[in-house]
C-alpha positions in Angstrom: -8.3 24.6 14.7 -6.4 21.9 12.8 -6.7 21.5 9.0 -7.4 19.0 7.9 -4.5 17.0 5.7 -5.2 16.7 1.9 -4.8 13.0 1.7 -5.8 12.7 -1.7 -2.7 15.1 -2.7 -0.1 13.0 -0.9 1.6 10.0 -2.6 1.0 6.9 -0.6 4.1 4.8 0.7 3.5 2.4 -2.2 3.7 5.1 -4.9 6.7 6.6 -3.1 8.6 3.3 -3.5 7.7 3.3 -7.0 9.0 6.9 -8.1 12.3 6.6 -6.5 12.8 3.0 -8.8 11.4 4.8 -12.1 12.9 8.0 -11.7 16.3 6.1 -11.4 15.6 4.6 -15.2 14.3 7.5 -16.2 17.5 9.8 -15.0 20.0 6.6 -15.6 21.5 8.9 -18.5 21.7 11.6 -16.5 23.2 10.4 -13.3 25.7 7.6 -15.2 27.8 10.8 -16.8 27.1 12.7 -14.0 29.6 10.2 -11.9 32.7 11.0 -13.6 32.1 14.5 -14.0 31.7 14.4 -10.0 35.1 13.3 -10.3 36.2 16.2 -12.5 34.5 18.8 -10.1 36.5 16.7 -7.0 39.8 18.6 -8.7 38.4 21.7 -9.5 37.4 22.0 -5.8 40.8 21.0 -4.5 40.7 17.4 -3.5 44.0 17.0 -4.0 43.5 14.2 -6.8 41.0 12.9 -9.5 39.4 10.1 -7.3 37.7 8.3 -9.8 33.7 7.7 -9.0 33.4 4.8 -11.0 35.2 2.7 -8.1 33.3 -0.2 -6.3 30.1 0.0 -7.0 27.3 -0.5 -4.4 24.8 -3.8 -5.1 21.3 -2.8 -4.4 19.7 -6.3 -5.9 17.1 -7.1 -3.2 16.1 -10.6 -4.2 12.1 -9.9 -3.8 10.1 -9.1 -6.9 7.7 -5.9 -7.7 4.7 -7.0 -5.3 7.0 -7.8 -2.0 9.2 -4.6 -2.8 6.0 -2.5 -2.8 3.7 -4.5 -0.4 6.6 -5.0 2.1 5.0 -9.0 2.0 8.2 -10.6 3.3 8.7 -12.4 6.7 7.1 -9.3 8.4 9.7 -9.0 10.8 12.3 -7.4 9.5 13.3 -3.6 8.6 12.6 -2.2 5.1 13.6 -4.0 2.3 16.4 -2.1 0.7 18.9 0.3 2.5 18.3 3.5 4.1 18.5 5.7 1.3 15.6 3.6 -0.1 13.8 3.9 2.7 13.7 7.9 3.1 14.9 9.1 -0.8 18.8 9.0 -1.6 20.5 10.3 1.6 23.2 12.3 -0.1 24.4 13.0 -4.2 27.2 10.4 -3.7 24.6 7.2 -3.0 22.5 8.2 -5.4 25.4 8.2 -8.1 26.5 4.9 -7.1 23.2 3.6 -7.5 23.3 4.8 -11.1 26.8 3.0 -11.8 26.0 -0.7 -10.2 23.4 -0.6 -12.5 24.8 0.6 -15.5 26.3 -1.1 -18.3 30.2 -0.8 -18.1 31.0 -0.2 -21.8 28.4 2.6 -21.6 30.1 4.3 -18.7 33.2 4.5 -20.9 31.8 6.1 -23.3 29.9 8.3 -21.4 33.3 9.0 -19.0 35.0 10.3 -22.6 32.5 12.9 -23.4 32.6 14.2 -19.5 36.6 14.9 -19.9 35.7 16.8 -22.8 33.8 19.4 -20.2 35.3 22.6 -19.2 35.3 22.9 -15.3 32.1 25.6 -15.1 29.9 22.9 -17.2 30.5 20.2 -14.7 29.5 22.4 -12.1 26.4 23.2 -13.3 25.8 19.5 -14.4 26.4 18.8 -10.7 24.1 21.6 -9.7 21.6 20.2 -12.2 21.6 16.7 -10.5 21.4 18.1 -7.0 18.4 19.5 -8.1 16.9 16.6 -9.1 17.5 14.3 -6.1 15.7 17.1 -4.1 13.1 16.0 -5.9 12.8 12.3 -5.8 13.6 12.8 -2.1 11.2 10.6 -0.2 9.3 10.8 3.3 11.3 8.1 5.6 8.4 5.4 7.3 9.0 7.3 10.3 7.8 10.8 8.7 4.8 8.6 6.7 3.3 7.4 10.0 3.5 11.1 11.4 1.7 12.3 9.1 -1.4 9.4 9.4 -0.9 10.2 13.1 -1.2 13.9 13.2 -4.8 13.2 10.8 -6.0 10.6 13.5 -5.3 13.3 16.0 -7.6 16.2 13.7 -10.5 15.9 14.9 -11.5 17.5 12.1 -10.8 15.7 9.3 -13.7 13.9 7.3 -13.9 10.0 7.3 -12.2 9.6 4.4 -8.9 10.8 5.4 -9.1 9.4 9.1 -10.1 5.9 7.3 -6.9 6.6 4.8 -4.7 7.3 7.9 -5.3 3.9 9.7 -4.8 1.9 5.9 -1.6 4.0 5.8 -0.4 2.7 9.1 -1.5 -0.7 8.1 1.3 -1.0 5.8 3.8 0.4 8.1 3.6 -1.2 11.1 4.3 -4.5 9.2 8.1 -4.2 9.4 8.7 -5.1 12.9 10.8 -2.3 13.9 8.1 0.4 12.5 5.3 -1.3 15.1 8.0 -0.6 17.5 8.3 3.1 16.7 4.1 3.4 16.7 3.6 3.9 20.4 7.2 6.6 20.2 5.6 8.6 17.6 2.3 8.5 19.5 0.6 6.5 17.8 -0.9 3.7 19.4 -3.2 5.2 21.5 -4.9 7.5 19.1 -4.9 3.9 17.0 -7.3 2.4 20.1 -9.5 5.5 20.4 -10.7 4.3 17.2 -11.9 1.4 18.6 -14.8 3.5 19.5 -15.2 5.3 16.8 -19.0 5.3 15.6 -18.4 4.2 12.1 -17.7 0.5 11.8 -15.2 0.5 8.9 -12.9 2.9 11.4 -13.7 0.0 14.2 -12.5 -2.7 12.0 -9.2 -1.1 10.2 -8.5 0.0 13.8 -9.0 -3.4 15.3 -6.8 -4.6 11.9 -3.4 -2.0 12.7 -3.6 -3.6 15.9 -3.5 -6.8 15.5 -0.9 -6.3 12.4 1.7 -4.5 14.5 1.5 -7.0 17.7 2.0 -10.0 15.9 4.8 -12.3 17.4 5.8 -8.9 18.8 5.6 -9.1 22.5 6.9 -5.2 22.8 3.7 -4.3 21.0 1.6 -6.7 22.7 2.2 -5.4 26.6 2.1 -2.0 25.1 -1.7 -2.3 24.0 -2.6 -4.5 26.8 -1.3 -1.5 29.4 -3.4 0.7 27.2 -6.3 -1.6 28.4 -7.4 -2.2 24.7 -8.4 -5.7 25.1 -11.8 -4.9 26.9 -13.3 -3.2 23.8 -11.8 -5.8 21.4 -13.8 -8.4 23.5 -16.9 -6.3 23.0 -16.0 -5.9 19.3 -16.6 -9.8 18.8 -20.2 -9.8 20.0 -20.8 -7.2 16.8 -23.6 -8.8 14.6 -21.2 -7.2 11.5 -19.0 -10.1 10.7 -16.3 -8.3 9.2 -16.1 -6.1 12.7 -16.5 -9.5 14.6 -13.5 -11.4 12.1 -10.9 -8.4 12.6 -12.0 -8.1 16.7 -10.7 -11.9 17.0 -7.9 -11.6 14.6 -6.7 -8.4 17.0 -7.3 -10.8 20.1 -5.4 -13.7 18.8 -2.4 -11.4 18.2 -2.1 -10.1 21.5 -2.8 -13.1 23.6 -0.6 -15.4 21.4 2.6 -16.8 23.5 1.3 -14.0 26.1 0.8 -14.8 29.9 -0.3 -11.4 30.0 -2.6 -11.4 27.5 -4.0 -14.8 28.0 -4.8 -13.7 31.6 -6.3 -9.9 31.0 -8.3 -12.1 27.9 -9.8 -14.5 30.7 -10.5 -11.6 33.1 -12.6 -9.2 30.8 -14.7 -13.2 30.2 -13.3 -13.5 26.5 -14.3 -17.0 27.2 -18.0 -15.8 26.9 -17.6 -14.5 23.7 -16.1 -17.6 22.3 -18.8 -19.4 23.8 -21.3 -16.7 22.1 -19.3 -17.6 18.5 -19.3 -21.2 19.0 -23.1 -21.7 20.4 -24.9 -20.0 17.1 -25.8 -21.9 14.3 -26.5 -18.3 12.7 -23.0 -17.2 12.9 -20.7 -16.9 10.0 -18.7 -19.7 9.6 -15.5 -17.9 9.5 -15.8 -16.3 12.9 -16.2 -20.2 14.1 -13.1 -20.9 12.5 -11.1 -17.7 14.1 -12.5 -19.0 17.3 -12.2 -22.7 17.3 -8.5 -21.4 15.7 -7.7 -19.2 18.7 -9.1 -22.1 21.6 -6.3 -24.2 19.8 -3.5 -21.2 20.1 -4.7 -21.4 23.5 -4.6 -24.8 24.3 -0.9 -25.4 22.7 0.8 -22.3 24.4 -0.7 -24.2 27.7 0.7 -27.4 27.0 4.3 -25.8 26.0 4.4 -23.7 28.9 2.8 -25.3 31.6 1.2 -22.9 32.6 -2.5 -24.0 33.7 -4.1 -20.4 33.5 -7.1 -20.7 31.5 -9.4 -23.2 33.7 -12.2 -22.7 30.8 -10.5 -24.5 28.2 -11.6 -27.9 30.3 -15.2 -26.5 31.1 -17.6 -28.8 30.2 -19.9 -26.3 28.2 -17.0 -25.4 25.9 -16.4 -28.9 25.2 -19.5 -29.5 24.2 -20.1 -26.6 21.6 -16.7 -27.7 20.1 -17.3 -31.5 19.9 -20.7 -29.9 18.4 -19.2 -28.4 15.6 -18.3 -31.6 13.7 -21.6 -31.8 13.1 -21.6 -28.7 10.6 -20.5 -30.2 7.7 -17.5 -28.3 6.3 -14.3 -29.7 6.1 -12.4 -27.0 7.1 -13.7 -26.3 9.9 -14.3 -30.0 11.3 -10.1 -30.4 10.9 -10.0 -26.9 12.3 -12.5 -28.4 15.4 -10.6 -32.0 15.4 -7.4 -30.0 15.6 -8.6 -28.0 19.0 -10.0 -31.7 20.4 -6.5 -33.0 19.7 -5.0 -30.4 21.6 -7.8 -30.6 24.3 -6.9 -33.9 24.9 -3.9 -33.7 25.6 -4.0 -31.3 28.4 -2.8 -32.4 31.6 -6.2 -30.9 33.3 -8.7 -31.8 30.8 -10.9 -35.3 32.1 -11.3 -37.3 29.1 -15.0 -38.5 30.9 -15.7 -35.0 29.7 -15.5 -35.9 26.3 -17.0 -39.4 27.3 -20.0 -37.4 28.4 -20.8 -36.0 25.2 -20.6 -39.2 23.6 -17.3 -38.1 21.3 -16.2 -41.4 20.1 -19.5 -42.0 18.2 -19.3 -38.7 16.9 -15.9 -39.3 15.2 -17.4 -42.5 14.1 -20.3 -40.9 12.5 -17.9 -38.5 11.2 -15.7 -41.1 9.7 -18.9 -42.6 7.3 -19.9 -38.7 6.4 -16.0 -38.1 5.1 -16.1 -41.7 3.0 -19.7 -40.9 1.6 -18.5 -37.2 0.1 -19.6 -37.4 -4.2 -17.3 -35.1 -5.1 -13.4 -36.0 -6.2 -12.4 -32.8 -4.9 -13.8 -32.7 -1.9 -12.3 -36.3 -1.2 -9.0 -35.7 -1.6 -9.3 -33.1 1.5 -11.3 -35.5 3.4 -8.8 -38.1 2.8 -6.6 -35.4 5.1 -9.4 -34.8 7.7 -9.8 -38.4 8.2 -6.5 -39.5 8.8 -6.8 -36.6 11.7 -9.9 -37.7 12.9 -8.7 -41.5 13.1 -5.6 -40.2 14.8 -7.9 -38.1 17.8 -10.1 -41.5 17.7 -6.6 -43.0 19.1 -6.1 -40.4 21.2 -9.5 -40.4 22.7 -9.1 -44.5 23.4 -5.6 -44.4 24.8 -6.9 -41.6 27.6 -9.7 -43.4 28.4 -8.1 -46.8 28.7 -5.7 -45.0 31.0 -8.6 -43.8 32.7 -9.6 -47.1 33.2 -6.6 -48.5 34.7 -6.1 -45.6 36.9 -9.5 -46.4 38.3 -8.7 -49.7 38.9 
């Protein structure tokens, strides 16, 4: 039987990135001497010549503060942050000593590089053997042997909750540098990622649901990888879930993998994602978020269509779905009426969609009603962002006209 891993013992990636940059201040007096008399020790051991180690030193300035070195918030698409011997602890004596010296004052290194000549041979060695010693230490797990680790415990069946809900927040951080969401499904770690899908405890469902969509983003690798793993089917189920949180991370997950995705856009129609939307979109119970996701997501939809061409999702112009979404400017909040005139823009403009659809539902009056609600708003806040929403909904309003005067003429 496994044992389980003693999560609470091991430093998390954020704490490891934080040790290896205090323990360089804190040894900065150790390892600054400890450079020239590496240079001593170079004779001693027959190099030939003293090859000074105060040569060129190595710039480690990153250009990101605290919070994007330790929460990795950068474009989300690149590598880590700093070089490799960041990444996994300092790969060998000599990078960790040239760290020490590109940081180091210059007039202290002198001084410091006097009182090492005065060493005999033996004490440099030691001093050497010292610092050795001490890198061991600071050495830190590489991404690579971090996400092992969280993928061995969500492999242990027999771990408690805790830990298997500390594994999948683990990989959450990791899999943000693209080439780490890359490595998940080596290491083997997507598909024990997607058996959590069905795990019985919801907060395991939705941090699940969350690693997924996090490591397919814009990542079209990732993408096909979870849709081969048939994944999709039980994320579509997830967004029925009564537990908005669940529901919210389900379409986030979606919306990653079917975004700029024929493959995903199709495998999202076939398992009837399109009922689900519908489900979101008819309830005036629902949390207004999920609307938003989902009126968000039709929108993704409808603009990947018209960029592409490609005319695969025949329930975008179904007359029912219009109608729930030119229904939703009638729930007064501004963000998600521009969110709603956004998706009508974009509707519109399809080459499939028939504008008497929108005739039907009467959806120039409604942007006129809409229009008097945004002008009436008390509040000087609130009128600023209306000021926004209008301008938007005057420009569908000439959208709308121009389509249907086309209409006209066609007809003619």
């Amino acid at each position: 039987m496994a044992t389980p891993t003693a999560h609470s013992k091991r430093p998390s990636h954020h704490h490891l990135l934080l040790a290896v940059a205090l323990a360089a201040v804190v040894l900065l007096p150790l390892l600054v001497p400890a450079a020239t008399a590496t240079a001593a020790v170079a004779v001693v051991e027959g190099d030939g010549e003293n090859k000074s180690a105060l040569g060129a030193a190595r710039q480690w300035a990153t250009g990101k503060d605290e919070a994007e070195l330790v929460g990795g918030e950068g474009d989300g698409a690149g590598g880590p942050v700093v070089g490799d011997e960041f990444e996994g602890g300092f790969g060998s004596l000599d990078s960790m000593l040239q760290w020490a010296i590109g940081n180091s004052d210059p007039e202290k290194l002198k001084e410091k590089a006097a009182d090492v000549q005065k060493l005999s041979a033996d004490e440099l060695l030691k001093r050497r053997q010292e610092i050795k010693e001490l890198m061991e230490k600071l050495k830190m797990p590489s991404d690579a042997d971090l996400m092992k680790i969280a993928i061995a415990d969500l492999n242990n069946s027999s771990i408690p909750l805790e830990d298997r809900q500390r594994a999948l927040q683990e990989l959450l951080v990791l899999v943000e540098p693209i080439d780490n969401a890359n490595d998940l499904d080596k290491l083997g770690g997507l598909l024990p990622v997607i058996q959590e899908l069905n795990n019985a405890n919801e907060e395991i469902r939705i941090s699940s649901a969350w690693v997924l969509g996090k490591a397919s983003q814009n990542n079209a690798l990732v993408q096909n990888q979870i849709l081969g793993y048939g994944a999709l089917a039980r994320l579509v189920k997830m967004g029925y879930s009564t537990s908005t949180e669940e529901a919210a991370k389900a379409l986030y997950a979606i919306s990653a993998l079917v975004r700029d995705n024929i493959n995903g856009q199709e495998a999202f129609s076939s398992e009837n994602g399109s009922v689900m939307l519908k489900h979101i979109l008819a309830s005036s119970s629902i949390d207004l978020r999920l609307q938003k996701k989902a009126v968000f997501l039709i929108t993704d939809l409808a603009d990947f269509q018209l960029n592409s061409g490609n005319p695969g999702l025949p329930f975008l112009t179904d007359r029912l779905f219009l109608k729930l979404i030119v229904d939703l400017l009638a729930r007064f909040d501004l963000d998600l009426q521009e969110k709603v005139l956004l998706a009508i823009k974009s509707l519109l403009r399809l080459p499939s969609a028939d504008v008497a659809d929108f005739e039907f539902y009467d959806l120039e009056n409604v942007l006129q009603r809409l229009g008097v609600q945004l002008e009436d708003l008390p509040s000087e806040e609130q009128k600023e962002y209306a000021g926004e929403v209008d301008a938007l909904r005057r420009e569908v309003q000439t959208l709308l006209q121009q389509k249907l005067k086309k209409g006209t003429s066609a007809a003619i």
